[in-house]
N, C-alpha and C positions, 0 to 999 in steps of 0.2 A: 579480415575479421580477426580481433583479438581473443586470447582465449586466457581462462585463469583458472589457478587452483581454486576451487570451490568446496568448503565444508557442508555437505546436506542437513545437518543435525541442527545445525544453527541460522541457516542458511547466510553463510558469510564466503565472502572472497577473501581471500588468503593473500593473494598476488596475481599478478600478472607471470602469464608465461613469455619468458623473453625468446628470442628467434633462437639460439639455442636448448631451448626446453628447461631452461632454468629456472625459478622465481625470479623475479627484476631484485628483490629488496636484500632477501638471504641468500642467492645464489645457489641453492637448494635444487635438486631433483622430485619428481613425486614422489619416491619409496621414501627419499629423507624427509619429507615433510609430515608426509603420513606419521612416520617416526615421530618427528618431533611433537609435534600436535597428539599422538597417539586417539585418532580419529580417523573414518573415510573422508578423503581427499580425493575428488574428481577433477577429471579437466574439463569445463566446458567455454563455449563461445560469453563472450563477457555479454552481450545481447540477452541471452540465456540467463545466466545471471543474476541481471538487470528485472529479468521476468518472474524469478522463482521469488527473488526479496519482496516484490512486488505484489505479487499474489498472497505470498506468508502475511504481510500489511495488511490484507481484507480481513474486515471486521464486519459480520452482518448486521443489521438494524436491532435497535431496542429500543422500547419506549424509554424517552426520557421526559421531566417535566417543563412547563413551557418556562421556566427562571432559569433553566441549562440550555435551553433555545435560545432563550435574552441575552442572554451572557455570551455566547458562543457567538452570535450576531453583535456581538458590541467588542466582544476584546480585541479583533484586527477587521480592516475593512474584509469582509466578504468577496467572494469571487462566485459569479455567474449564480446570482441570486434571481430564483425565475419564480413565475406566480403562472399557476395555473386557475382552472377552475376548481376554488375551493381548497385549493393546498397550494404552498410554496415548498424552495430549496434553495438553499447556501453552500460553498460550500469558504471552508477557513482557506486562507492566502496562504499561510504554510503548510508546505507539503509534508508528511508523515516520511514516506522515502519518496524520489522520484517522482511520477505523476498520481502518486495515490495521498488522499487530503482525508480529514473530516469534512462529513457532509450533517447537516441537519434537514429536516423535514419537517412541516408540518401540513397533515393531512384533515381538516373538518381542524377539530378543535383538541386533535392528536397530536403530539408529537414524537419524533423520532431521531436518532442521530445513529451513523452507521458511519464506515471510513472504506472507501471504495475508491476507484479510480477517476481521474479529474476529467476523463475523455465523455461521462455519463450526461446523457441531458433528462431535464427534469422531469420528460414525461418514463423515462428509465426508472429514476431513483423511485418515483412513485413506483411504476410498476414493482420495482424490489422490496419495497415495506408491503406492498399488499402481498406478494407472494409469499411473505418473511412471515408477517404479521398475522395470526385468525382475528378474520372481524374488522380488520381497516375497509 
């Protein structure tokens, strides 16, 4: 498992820690990094990492109107555009970081757009506007 210097405040990777406890890039220990950056600098598992920029990426639902629906459904093809009873969801082919995308919704003659993780299926996302949302 790889591990790297990790800034919390921004949630950014710095470097990788090389097999000697180095940064790969500036050859750096953590008390010099901290130095230089003059920020906490942690070490964790790049997994970790991976998970914290991830989560910092979630955007909970808002209403938006159905012409930022159209738009959002037209400027790159869609991914996992599902139709339920009464509502659908899309979500955009590019990812925000990693596996977390824009997603759009629309519920009855609602719409909504949130940025959440691409592993969600649509009977999810609905459930998340309705918990998000009073009155959907």
């Amino acid at each position: 498992m790889s591990q790297v210097f990790f800034e919390p405040s921004t949630n950014s990777v710095i470097d990788f820690v090389g097999e000697d406890g180095l940064s790969e890039l500036m050859r750096q220990n953590l008390d010099q990094i901290r130095e230089r950056r003059k920020a906490e600098i942690i070490v964790i598992s790049s997994e970790e990492a991976v998970k914290r920029c991830c989560d910092a990426a979630v955007e909970a639902p808002s209403e938006i109107t159905r012409e930022e629906f159209i738009d959002w459904l037209e400027c790159l093809p869609p991914v996992k555009w599902r139709r339920g009873i009464n509502s659908e969801s899309f979500m955009i082919i590019e990812a925000r970081t990693y596996n977390v995308r824009q997603i759009c919704v629309r519920i009855g003659k609602r719409y909504f757009g949130m940025v959440d993780y691409d592993t969600l299926e649509h009977d999810e996302i609905v459930a998340k506007v309705r918990q998000t949302i009073p009155g959907v």
